[in-house]
VMD Tcl script that draws the C-alpha trace (Angstrom):
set ca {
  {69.72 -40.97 10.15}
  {69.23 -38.95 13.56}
  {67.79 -40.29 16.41}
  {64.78 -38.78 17.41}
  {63.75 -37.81 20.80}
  {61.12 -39.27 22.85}
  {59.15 -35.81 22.67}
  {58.91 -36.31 18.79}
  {56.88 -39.15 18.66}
  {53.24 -39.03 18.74}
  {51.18 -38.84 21.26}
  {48.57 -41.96 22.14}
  {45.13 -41.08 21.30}
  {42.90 -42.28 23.91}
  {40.53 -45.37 22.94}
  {36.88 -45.40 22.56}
  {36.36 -48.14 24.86}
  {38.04 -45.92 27.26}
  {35.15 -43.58 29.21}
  {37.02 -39.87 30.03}
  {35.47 -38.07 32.73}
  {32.86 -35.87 31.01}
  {31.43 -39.14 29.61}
  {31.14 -41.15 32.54}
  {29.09 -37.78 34.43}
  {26.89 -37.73 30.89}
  {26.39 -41.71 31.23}
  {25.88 -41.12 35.41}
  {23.13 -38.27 34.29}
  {21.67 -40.43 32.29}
  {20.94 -43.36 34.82}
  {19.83 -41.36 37.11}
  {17.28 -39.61 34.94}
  {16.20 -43.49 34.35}
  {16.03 -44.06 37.76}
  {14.10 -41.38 38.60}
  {11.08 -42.63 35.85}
  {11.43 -46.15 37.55}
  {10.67 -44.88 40.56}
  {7.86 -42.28 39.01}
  {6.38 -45.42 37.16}
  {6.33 -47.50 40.13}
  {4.93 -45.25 42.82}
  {2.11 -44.92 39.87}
  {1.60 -48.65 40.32}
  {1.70 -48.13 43.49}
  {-0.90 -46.06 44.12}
  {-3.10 -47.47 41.87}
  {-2.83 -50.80 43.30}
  {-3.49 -49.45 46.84}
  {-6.80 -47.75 45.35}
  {-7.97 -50.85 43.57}
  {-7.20 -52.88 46.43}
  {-8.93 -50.46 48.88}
  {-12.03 -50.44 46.24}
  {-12.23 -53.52 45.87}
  {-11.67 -54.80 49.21}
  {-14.47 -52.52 50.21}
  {-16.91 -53.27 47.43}
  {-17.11 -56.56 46.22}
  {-19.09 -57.63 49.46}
  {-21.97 -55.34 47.88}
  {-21.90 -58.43 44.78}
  {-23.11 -60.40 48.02}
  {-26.22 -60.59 50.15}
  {-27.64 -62.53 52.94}
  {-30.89 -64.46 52.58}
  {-33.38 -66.22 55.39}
  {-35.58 -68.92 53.79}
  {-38.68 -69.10 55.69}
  {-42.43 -70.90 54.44}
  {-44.90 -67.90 54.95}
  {-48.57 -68.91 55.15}
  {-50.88 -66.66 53.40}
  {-54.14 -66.19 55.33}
  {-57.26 -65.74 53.33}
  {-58.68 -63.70 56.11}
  {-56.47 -61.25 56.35}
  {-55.15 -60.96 52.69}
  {-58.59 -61.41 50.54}
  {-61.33 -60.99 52.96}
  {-63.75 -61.01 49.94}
  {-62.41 -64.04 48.35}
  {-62.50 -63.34 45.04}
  {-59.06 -62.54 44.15}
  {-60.06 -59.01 42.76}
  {-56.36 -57.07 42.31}
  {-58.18 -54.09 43.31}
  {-59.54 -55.75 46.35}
  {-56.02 -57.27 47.46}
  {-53.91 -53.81 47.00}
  {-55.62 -52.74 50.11}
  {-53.63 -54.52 52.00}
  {-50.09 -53.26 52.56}
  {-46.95 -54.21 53.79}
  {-48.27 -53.43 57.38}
  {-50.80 -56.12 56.79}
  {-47.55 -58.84 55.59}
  {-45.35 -57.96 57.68}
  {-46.38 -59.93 60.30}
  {-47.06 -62.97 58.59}
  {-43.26 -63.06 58.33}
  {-42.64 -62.54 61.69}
  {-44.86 -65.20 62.63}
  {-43.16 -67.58 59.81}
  {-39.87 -66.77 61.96}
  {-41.01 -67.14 64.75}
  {-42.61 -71.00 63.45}
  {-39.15 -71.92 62.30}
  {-37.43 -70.70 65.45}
  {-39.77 -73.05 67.28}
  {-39.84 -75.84 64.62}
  {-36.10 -75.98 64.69}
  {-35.54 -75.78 68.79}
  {-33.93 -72.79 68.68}
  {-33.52 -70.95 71.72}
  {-31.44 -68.07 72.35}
  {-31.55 -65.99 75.86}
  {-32.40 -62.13 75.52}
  {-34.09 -62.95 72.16}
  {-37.04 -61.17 71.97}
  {-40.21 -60.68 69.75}
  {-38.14 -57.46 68.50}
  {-35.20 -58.43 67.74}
  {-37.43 -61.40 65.59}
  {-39.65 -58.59 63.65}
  {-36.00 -56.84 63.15}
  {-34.27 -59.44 61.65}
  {-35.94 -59.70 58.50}
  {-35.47 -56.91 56.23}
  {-38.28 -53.89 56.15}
  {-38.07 -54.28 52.30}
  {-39.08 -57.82 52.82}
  {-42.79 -57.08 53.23}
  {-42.98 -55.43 50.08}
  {-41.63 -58.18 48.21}
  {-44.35 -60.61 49.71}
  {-47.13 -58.05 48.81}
  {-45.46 -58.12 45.40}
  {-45.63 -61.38 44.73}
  {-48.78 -62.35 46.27}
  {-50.10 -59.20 43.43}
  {-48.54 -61.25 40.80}
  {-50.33 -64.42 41.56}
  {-53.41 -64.18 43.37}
  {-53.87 -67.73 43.78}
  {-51.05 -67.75 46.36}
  {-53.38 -66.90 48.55}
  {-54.51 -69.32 51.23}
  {-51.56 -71.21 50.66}
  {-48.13 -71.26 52.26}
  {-45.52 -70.77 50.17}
  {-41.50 -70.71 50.25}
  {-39.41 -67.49 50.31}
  {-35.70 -66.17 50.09}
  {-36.28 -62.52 52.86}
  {-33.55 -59.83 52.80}
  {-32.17 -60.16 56.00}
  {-31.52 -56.76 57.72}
  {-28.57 -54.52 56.75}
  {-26.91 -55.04 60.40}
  {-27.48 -59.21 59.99}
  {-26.20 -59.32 56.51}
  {-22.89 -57.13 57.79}
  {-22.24 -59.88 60.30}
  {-21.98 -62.13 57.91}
  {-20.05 -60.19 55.82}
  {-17.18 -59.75 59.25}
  {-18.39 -56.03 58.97}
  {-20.40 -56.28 62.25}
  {-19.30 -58.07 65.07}
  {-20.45 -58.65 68.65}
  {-19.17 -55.86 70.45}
  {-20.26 -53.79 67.99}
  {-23.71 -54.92 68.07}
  {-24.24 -54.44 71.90}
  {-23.37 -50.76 71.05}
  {-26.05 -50.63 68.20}
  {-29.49 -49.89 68.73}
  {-30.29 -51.02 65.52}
  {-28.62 -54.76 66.37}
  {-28.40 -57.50 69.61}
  {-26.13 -59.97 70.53}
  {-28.96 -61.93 70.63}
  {-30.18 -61.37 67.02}
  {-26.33 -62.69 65.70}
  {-27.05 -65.47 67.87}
  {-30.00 -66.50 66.15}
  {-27.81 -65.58 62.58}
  {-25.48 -68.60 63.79}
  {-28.41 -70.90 64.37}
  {-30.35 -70.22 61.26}
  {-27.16 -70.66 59.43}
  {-26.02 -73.90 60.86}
  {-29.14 -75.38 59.75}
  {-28.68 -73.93 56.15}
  {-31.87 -71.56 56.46}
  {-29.37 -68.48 56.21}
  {-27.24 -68.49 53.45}
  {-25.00 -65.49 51.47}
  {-25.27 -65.37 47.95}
  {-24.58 -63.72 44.66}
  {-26.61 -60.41 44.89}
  {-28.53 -60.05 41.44}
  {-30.88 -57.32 42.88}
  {-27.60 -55.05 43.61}
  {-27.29 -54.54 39.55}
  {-30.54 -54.58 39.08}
  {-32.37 -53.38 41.58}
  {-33.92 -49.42 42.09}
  {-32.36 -47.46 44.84}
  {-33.74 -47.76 48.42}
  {-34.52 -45.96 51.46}
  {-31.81 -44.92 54.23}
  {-33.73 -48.04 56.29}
  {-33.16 -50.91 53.72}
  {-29.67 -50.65 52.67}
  {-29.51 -54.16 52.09}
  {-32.45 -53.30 49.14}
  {-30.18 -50.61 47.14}
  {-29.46 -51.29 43.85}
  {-27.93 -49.59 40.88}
  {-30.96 -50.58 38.15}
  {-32.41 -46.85 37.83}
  {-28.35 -45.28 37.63}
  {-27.08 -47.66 35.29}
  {-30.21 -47.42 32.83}
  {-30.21 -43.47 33.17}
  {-26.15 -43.44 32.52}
  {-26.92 -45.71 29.23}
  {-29.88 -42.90 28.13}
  {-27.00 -40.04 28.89}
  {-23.97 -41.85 27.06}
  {-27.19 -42.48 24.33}
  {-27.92 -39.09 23.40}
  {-23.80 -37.75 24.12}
  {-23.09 -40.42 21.41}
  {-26.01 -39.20 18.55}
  {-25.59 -35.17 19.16}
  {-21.55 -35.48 20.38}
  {-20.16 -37.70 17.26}
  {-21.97 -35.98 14.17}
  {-21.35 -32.47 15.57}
  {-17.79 -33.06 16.68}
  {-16.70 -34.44 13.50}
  {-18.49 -32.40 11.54}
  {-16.83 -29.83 13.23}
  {-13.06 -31.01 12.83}
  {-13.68 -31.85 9.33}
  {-14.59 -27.89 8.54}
  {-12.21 -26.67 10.73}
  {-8.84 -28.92 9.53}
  {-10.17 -29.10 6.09}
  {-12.44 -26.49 4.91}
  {-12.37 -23.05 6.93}
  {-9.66 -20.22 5.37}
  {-6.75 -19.62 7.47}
  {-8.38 -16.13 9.41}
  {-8.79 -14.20 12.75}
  {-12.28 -15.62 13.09}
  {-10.88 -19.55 12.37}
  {-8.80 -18.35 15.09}
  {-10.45 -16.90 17.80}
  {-13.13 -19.82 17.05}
  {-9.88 -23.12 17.70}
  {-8.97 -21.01 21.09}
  {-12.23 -20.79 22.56}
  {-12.42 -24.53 21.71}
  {-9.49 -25.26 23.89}
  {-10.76 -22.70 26.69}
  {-13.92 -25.19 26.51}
  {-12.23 -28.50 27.04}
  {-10.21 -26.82 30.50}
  {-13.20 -25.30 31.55}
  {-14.26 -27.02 34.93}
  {-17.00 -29.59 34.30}
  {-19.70 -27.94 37.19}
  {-19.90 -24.87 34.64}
  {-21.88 -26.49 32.34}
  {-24.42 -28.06 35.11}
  {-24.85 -23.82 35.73}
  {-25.21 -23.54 31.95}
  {-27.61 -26.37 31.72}
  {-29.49 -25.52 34.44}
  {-30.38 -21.84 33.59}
  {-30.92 -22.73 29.51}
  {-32.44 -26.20 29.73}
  {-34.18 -26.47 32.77}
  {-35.12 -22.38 33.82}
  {-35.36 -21.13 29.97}
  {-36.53 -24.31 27.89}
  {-38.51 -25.96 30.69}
  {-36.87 -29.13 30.64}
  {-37.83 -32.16 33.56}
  {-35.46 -31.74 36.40}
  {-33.37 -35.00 36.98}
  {-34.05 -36.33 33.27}
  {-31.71 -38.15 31.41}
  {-32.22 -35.74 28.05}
  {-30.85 -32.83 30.36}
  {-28.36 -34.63 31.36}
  {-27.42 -35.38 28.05}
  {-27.43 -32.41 26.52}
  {-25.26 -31.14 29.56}
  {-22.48 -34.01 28.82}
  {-22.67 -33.21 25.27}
  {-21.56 -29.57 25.32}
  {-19.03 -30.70 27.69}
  {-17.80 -33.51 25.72}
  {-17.99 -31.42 22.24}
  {-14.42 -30.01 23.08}
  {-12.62 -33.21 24.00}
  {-14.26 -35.10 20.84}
  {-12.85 -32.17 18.19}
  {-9.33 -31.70 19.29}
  {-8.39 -35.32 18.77}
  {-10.18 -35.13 16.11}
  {-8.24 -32.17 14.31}
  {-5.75 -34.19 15.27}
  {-6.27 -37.40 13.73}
  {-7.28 -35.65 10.45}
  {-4.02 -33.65 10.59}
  {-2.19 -37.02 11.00}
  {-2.85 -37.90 7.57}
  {-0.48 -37.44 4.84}
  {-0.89 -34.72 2.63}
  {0.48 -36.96 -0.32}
  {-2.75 -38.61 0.63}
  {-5.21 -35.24 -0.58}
  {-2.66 -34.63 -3.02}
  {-3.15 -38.29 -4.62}
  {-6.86 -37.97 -4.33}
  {-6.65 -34.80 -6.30}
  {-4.46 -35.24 -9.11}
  {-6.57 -38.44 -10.46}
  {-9.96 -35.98 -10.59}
  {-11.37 -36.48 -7.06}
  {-13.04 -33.15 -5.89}
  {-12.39 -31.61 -1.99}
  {-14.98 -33.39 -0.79}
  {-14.61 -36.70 -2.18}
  {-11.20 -36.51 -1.22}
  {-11.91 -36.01 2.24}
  {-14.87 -38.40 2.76}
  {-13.46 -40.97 0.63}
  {-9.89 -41.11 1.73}
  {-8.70 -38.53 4.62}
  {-11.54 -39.71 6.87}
  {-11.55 -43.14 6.75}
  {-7.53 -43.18 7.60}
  {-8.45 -40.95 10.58}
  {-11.60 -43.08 11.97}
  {-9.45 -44.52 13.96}
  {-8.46 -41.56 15.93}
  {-11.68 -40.25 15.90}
  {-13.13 -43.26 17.60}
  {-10.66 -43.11 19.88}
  {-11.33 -39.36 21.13}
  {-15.00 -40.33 20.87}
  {-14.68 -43.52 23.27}
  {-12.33 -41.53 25.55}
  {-14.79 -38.17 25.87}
  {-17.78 -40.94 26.54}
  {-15.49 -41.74 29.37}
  {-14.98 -38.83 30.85}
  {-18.98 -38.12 30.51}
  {-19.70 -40.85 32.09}
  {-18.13 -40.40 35.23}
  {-19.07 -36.66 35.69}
  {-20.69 -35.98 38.74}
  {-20.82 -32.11 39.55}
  {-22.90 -31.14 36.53}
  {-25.83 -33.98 37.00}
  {-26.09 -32.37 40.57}
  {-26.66 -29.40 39.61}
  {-29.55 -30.52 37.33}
  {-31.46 -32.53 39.81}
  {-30.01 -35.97 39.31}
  {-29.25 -36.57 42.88}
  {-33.03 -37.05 43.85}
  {-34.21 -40.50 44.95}
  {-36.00 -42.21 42.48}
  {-38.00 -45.47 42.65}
  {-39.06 -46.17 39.55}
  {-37.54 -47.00 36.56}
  {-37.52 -44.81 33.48}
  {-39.58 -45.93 30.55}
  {-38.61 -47.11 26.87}
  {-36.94 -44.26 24.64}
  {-37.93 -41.74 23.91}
  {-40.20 -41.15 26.31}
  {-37.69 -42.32 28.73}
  {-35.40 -39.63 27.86}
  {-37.82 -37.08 30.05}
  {-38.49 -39.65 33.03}
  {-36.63 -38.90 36.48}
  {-34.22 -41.27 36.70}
  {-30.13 -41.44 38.14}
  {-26.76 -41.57 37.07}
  {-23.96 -43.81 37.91}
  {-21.59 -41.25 39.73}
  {-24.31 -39.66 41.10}
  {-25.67 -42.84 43.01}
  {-22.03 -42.99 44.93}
  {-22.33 -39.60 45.85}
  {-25.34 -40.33 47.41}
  {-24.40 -43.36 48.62}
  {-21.72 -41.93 50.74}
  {-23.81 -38.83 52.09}
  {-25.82 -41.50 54.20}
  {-25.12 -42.84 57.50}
  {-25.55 -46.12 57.51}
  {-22.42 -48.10 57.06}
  {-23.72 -50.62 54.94}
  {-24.13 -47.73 52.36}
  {-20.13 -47.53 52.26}
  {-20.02 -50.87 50.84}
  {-22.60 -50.26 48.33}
  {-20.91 -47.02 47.09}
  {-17.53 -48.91 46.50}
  {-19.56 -52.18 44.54}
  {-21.24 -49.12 42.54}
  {-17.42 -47.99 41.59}
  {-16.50 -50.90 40.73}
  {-19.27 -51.29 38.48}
  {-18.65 -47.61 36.99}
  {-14.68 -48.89 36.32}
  {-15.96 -51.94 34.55}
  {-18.13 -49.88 31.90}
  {-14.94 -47.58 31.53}
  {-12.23 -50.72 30.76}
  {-15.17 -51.71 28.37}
  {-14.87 -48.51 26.47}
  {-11.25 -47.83 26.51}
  {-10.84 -51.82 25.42}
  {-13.36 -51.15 22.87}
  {-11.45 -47.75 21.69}
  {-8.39 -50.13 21.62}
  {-9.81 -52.72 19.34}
  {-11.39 -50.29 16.98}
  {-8.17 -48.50 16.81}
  {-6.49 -51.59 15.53}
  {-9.32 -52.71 13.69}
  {-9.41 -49.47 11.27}
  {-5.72 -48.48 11.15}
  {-4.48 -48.46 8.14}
  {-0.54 -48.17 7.26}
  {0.80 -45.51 4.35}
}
mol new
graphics top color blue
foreach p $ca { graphics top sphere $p radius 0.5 }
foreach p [lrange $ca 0 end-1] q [lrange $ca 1 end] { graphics top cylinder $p $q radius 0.2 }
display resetview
């Protein structure tokens, strides 16, 4: 035996629990590449939470509205001089002809109650009550004639300017800067409130209520914007699903591999990145200039949303259809089925979910376009609600997005409040349909 040298024996391999330099830079890469979509995911949160906060911190005060109670007397004399309660008769007197009688019945319950305020004058009184107030007397004196030489019990809009007080949006040293507020009018607010005759309550009228002037802010409601949005998404849904899928299904399943199948899937994708305000231009010069459409009409809107939402319905589409197995056609096929069947019967329903999903997403996105309504006219003020379908497809009417826009074009403050409660209604109707997309996504998904 020789003795061997310490240079002939073998070397120690290093362990695998042991990290050599290259792997602890690879592991180092690594974390920081995780840190990096922490911090991505939480400035996300982030922001979103700061513009749900600022939304809703702005907006649900428009959910809210500020009411005087007051017991109006309603003077034959002046009301229903001829006495016969003739509707024709009693139309002839408008709100100029009410509008005192509430001022007086303020005036009464000022004086009954031993209010007294310095600096308050007949004014401010006449002010303090909304302007849409009259009208909703006159309305409901129309509705039941017999109301008449009687004295009957009312909830008034209070003005825009009283109802922000209330709200902490107007304050005194605000109001001795206002022309359209006094110091002596929030006065009276604090008195009429202490007795329980002005109250704040859940605002009804805000979802259901018509649009109002620039004057009665306190009046504005979203009733005309959310019925025209439902007649949009209405007609998107019948012309956007049946073409769309229709669509996909030729194009994945049917149409020969050629330069026209080609040129035909790339101008769809140039149509879903094409900016939204091209196809108010397009809808404008065919529907409204060459057809002869009604300007701010629901069915032009529509038909506008629908081109624009044809795109973003097909893709996923195509894609949910390409999704399926082809063991799936092949299957179908081998036990006799023909192309069709095998499509309808089995390649279709295992994409529905997919396709209900890009449907219920693109009815999203239409719904809170803007640009190409105002090109069409939507953004006039409109009063009166659209009728029953279909004939209500072709009355003037609003859209959701729309009514913020114009919300926030007008001066008054109290319209800044109204625009953010009209988001927040728009974002409700969208975590509807992406909750609904959700559930029928689980609901018709089907394993293989």
């Amino acid at each position: 035996m020789t003795d061997a040298t310490a240079s002939d024996l073998p070397r120690s391999r290093p362990s695998l629990l042991t990290q050599d330099p290259r792997t602890k830079r690879r592991n180092a890469a690594e974390a920081r590449f995780r840190a990096y979509g922490q911090i991505a995911v939480s400035l996300g949160v982030l922001a979103l939470i700061v513009l749900l906060s600022s939304i809703l911190g702005n907006g649900l005060s428009a959910f809210q509205q500020t009411y005087v109670t007051l017991r109006i007397e309603l003077p034959e004399n002046k009301l229903d001089k001829s006495g016969v309660r003739d509707i024709e008769v009693m139309k002839k007197a408008t709100t100029l002809t009410y509008s005192p009688l509430i001022s007086a019945a303020l005036k009464k319950t000022i004086a009954d109650k031993g209010i007294k305020i310095d600096g308050l004058s007949s004014k401010d009184i006449s002010r303090f009550i909304s302007k849409e107030a009259p009208a909703q007397l006159r309305n409901r004196v129309l509705a039941n004639p017999q109301l008449v030489g009687t004295t009957v019990t009312m909830e008034m809009l209070a003005n825009g300017r009283i109802d922000g007080y209330m709200k902490g949006r107007v304050d005194r040293a605000s109001a001795a800067l206002d022309s359209n507020v006094s110091p002596a009018q929030l006065d009276l607010a604090d008195a009429l409130k202490k007795d329980g005759l002005l109250v704040k309550r859940f605002n009804w009228d805000f979802i259901t209520a018509p649009d109002a002037s620039d004057q009665r802010p306190e009046a504005a409601g979203l009733g005309v914007a959310i019925i025209g949005s439902a007649y949009m998404m209405l007609i998107v849904l019948v012309l956007a699903l049946p073409i769309g899928v229709a669509t996909s299904i030729y194009l994945e399943e049917f149409a020969p591999q050629n330069r026209w199948t080609d040129f035909v899937e790339v101008n769809i994708s140039n149509l879903a990145a094409v900016p939204s305000i091209v196809f108010g231009i397009l809808g404008l010069a065919i529907f409204i200039n060459f057809v002869g459409l009604p300007q701010s009409a629901p069915v032009v809107g529509g038909l506008v949303l629908t081109l624009m939402t044809l795109p973003r319905i097909i893709i996923p589409a195509r894609a949910a259809l390409k999704a399926v197995p082809p063991s799936i056609r092949d299957a179908a096929l081998g036990v006799g089925a023909s192309k069709v069947q095998a499509v309808f019967h089995h390649v279709l329903p295992l994409a529905a979910p997919g396709i209900l999903t890009g449907l219920i997403i693109g009815l999203g996105q239409a719904l809170g376009e803007t640009a190409p309504l105002l090109l069409i006219g939507m953004v006039a003020f409109v009063r009166d609600y659209p009728g029953a379908p279909p004939e209500g497809f072709f009355d003037p009417a609003s859209a959701l997005p729309v009514q913020v826009y114009n919300w926030t074009q007008r001066a008054d403050p109290a319209f800044v409040e109204r625009a953010s409660g009209a988001i927040i209604v728009l974002l409700v109707f969208l975590v509807i349909m992406n909750a609904t997309a959700v559930i029928l996504r689980r609901r018709f998904e089907r394993r293989w």
